[in-house]
Biopython code that builds the backbone (N, CA, C, O; Angstrom):
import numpy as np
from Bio.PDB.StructureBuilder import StructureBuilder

atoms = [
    (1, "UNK", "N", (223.474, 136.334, 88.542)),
    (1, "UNK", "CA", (223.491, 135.631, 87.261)),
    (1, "UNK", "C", (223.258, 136.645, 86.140)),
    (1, "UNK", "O", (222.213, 137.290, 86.223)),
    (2, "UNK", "N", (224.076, 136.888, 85.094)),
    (2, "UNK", "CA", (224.052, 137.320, 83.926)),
    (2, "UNK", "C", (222.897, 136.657, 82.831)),
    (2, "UNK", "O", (222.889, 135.593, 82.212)),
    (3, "UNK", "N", (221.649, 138.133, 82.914)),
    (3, "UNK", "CA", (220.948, 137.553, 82.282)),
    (3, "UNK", "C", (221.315, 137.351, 80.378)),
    (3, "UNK", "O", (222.402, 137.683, 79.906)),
    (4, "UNK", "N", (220.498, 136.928, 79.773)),
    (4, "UNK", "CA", (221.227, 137.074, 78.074)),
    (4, "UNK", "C", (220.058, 137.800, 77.510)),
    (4, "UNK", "O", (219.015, 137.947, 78.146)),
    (5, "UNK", "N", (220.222, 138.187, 76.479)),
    (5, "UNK", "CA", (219.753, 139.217, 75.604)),
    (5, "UNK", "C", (219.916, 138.676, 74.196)),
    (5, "UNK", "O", (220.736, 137.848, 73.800)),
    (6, "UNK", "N", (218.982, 139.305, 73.531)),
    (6, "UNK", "CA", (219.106, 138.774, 71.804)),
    (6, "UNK", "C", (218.860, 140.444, 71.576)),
    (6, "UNK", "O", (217.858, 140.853, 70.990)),
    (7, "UNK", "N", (219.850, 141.305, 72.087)),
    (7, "UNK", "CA", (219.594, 142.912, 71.601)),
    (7, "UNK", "C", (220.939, 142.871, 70.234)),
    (7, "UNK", "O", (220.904, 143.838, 69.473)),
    (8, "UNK", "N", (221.867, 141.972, 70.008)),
    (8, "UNK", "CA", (222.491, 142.342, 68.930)),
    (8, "UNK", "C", (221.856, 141.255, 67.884)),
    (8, "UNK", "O", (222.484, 140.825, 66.917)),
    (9, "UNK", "N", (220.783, 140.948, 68.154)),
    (9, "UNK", "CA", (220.616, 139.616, 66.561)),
    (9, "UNK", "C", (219.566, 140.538, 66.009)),
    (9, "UNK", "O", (218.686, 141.170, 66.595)),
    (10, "UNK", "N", (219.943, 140.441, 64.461)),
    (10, "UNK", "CA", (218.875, 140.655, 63.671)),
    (10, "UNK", "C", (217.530, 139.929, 63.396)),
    (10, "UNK", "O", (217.545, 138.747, 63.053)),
    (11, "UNK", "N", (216.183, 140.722, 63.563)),
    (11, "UNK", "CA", (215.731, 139.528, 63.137)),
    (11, "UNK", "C", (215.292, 139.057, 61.545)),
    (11, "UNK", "O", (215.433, 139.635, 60.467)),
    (12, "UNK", "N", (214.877, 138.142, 61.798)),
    (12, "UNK", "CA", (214.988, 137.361, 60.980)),
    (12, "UNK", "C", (213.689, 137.886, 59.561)),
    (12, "UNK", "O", (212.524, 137.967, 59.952)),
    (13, "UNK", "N", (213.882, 138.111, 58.480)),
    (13, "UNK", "CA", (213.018, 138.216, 57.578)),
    (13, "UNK", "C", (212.116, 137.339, 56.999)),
    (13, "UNK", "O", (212.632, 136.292, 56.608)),
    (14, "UNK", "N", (210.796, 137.465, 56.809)),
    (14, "UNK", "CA", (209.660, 136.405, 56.183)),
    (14, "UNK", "C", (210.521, 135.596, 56.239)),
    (14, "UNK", "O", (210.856, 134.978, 57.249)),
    (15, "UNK", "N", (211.174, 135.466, 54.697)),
    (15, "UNK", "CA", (211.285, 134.187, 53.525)),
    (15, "UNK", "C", (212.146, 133.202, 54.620)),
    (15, "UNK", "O", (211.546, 132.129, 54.677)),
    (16, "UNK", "N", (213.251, 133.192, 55.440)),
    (16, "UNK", "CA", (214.192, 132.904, 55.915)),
    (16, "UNK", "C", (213.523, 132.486, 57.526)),
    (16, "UNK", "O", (214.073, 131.601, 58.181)),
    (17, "UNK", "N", (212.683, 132.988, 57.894)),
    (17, "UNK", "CA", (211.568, 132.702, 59.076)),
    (17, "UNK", "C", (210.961, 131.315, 58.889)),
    (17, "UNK", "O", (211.048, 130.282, 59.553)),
    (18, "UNK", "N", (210.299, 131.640, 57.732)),
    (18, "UNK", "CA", (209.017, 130.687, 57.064)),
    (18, "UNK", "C", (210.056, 129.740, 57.042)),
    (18, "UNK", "O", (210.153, 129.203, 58.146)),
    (19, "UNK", "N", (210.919, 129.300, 56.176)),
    (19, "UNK", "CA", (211.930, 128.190, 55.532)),
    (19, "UNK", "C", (212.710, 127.691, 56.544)),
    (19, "UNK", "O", (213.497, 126.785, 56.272)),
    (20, "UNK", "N", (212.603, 128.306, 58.152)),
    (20, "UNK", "CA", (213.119, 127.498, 59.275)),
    (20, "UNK", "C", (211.936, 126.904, 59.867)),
    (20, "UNK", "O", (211.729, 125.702, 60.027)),
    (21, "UNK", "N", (211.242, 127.799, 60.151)),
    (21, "UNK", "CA", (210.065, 126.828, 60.523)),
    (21, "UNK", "C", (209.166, 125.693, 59.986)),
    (21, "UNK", "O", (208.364, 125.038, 60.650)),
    (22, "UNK", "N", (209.470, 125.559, 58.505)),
    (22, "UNK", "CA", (208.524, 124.546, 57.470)),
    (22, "UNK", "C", (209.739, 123.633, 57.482)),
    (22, "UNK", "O", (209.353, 122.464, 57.506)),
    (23, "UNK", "N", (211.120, 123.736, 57.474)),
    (23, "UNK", "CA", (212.385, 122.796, 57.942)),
    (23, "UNK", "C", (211.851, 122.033, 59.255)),
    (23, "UNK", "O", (211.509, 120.879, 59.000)),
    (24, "UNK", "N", (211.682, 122.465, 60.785)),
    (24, "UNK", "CA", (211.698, 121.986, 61.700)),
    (24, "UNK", "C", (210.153, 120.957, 61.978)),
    (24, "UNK", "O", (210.015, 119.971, 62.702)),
    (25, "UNK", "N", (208.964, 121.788, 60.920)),
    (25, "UNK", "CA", (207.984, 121.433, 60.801)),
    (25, "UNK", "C", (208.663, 119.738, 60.505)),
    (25, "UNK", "O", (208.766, 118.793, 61.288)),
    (26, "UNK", "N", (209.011, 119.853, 59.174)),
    (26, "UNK", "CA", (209.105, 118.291, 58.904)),
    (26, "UNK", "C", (210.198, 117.210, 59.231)),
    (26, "UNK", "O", (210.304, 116.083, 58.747)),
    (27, "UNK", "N", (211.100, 117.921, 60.307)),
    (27, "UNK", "CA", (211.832, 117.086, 60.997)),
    (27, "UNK", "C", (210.665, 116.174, 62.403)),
    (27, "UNK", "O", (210.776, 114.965, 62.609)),
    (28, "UNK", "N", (209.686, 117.037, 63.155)),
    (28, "UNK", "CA", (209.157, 116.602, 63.666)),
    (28, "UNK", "C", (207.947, 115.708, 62.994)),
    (28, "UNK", "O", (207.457, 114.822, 63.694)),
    (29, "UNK", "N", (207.440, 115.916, 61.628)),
    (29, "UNK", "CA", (206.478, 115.136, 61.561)),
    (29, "UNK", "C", (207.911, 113.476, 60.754)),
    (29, "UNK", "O", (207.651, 112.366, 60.290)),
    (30, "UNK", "N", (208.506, 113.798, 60.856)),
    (30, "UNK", "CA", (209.338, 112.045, 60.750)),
    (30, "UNK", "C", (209.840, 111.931, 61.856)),
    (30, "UNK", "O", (209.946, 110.766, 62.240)),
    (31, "UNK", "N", (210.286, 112.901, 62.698)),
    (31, "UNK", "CA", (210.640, 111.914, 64.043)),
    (31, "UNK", "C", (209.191, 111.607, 64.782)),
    (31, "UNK", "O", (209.114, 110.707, 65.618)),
    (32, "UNK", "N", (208.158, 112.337, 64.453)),
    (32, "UNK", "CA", (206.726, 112.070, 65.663)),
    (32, "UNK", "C", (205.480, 111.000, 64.437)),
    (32, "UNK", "O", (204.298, 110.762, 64.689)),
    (33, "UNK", "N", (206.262, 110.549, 63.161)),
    (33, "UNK", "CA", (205.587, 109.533, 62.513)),
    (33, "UNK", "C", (205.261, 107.736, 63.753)),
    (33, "UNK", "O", (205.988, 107.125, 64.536)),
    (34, "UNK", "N", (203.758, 107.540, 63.255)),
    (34, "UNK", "CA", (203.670, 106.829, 64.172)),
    (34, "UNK", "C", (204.330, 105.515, 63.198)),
    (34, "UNK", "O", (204.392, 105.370, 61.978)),
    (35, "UNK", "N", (204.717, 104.772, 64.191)),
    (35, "UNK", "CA", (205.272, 103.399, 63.308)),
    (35, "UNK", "C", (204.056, 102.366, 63.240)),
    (35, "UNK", "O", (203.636, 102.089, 64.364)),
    (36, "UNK", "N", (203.453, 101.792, 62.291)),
    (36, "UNK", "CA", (202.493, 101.369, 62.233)),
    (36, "UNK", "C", (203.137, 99.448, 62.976)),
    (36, "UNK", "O", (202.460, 98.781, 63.758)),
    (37, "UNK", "N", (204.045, 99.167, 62.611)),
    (37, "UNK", "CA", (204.590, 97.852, 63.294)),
    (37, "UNK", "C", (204.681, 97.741, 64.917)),
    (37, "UNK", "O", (204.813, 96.681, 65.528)),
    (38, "UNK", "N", (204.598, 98.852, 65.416)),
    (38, "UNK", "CA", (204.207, 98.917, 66.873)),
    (38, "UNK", "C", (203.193, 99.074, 66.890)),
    (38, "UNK", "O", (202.925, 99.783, 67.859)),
    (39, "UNK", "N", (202.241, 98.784, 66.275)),
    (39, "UNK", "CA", (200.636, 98.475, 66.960)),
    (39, "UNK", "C", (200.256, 97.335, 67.415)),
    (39, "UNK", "O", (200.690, 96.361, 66.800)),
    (40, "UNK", "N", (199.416, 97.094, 68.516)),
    (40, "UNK", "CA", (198.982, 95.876, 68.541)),
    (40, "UNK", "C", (197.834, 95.561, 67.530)),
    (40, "UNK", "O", (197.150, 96.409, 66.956)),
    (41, "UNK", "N", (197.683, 93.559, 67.347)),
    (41, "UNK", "CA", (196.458, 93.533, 66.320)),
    (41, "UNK", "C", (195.230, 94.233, 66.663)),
    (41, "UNK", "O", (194.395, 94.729, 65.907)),
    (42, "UNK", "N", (195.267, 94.183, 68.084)),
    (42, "UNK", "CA", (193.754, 95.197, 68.224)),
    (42, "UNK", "C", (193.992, 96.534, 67.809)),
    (42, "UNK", "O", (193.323, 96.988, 66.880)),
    (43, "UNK", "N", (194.740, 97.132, 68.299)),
    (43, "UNK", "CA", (194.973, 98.509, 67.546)),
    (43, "UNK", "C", (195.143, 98.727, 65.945)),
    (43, "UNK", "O", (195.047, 99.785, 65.324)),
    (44, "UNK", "N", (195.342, 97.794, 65.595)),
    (44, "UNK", "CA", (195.516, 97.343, 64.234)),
    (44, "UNK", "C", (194.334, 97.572, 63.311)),
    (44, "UNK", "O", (194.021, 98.312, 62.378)),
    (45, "UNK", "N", (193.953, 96.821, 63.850)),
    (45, "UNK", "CA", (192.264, 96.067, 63.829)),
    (45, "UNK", "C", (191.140, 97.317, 63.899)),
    (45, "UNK", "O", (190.241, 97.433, 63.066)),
    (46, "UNK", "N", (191.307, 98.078, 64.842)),
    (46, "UNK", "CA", (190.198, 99.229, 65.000)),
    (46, "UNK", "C", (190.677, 100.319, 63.908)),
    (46, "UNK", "O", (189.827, 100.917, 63.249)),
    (47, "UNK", "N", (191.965, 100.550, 63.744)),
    (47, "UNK", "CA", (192.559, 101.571, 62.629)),
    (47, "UNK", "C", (192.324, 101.090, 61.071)),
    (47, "UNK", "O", (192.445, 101.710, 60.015)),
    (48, "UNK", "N", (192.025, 100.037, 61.293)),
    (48, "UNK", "CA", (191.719, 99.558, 59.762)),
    (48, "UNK", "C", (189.861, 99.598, 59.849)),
    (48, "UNK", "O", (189.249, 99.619, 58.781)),
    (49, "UNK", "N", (189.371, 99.603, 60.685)),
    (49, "UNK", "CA", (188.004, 99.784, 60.725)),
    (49, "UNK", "C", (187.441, 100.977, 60.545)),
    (49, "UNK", "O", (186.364, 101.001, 59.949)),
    (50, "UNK", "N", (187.865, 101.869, 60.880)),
    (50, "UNK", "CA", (188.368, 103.125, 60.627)),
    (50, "UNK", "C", (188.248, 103.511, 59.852)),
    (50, "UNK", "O", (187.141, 103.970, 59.570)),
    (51, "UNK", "N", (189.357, 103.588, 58.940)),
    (51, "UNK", "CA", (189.828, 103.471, 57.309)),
    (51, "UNK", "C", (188.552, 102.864, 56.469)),
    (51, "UNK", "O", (188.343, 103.285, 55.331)),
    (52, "UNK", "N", (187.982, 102.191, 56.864)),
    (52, "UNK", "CA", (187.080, 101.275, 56.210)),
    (52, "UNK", "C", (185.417, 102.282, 56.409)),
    (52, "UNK", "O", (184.527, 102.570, 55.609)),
    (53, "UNK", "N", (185.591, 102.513, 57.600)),
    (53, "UNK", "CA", (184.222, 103.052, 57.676)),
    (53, "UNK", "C", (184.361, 104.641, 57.249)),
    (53, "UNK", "O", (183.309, 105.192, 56.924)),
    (54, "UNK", "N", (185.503, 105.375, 57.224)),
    (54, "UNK", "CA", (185.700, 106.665, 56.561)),
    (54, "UNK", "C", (185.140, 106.497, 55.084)),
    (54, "UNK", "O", (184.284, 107.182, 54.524)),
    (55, "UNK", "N", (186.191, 104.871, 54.369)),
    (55, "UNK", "CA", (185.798, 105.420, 53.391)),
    (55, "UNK", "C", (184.160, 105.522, 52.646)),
    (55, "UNK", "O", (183.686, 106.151, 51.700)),
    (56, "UNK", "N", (183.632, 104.531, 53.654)),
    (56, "UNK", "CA", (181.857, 104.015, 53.270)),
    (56, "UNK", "C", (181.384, 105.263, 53.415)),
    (56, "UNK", "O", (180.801, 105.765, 52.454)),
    (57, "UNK", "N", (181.546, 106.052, 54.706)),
    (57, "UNK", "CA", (181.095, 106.789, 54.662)),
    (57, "UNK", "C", (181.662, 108.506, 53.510)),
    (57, "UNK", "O", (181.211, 109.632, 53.718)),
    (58, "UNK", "N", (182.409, 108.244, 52.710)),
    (58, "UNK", "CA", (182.897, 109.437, 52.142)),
    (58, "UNK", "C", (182.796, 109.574, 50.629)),
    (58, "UNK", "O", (183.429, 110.103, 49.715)),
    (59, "UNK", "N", (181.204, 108.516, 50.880)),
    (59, "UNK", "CA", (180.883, 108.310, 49.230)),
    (59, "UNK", "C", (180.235, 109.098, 48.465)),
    (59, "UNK", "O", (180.080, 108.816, 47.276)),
]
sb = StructureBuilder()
sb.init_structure("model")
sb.init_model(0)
sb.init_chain("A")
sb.init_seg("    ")
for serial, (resi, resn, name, xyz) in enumerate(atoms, 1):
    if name == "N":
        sb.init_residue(resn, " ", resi, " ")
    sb.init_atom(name, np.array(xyz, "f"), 0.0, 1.0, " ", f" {name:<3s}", serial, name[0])
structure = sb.get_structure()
């Protein structure tokens, strides 16, 4: 088997590095967004308790 090689690619500079990776960054945080309509009410229910007791406590 013919192994492959990346001996003819340039690599890649900062600016053009960074700006693929902060691209792919936010393709995954909308495809890995949780959908809040697939929760159950209990799950619901404890995430809003949550929310509630963060904010009491972040006074």
């Amino acid at each position: 088997m013919k192994s492959l090689t990346a001996d003819h690619i340039e690599p890649l500079d900062h600016k053009s590095n960074r700006s693929i990776r902060d691209a792919i960054g936010e393709r995954f945080q909308q495809i890995l967004r949780p959908d809040p309509t697939n929760h159950s009410s209990r799950l619901q229910h404890l995430i809003d308790e949550l929310r509630r007791r963060d904010e009491v406590d972040g006074r």
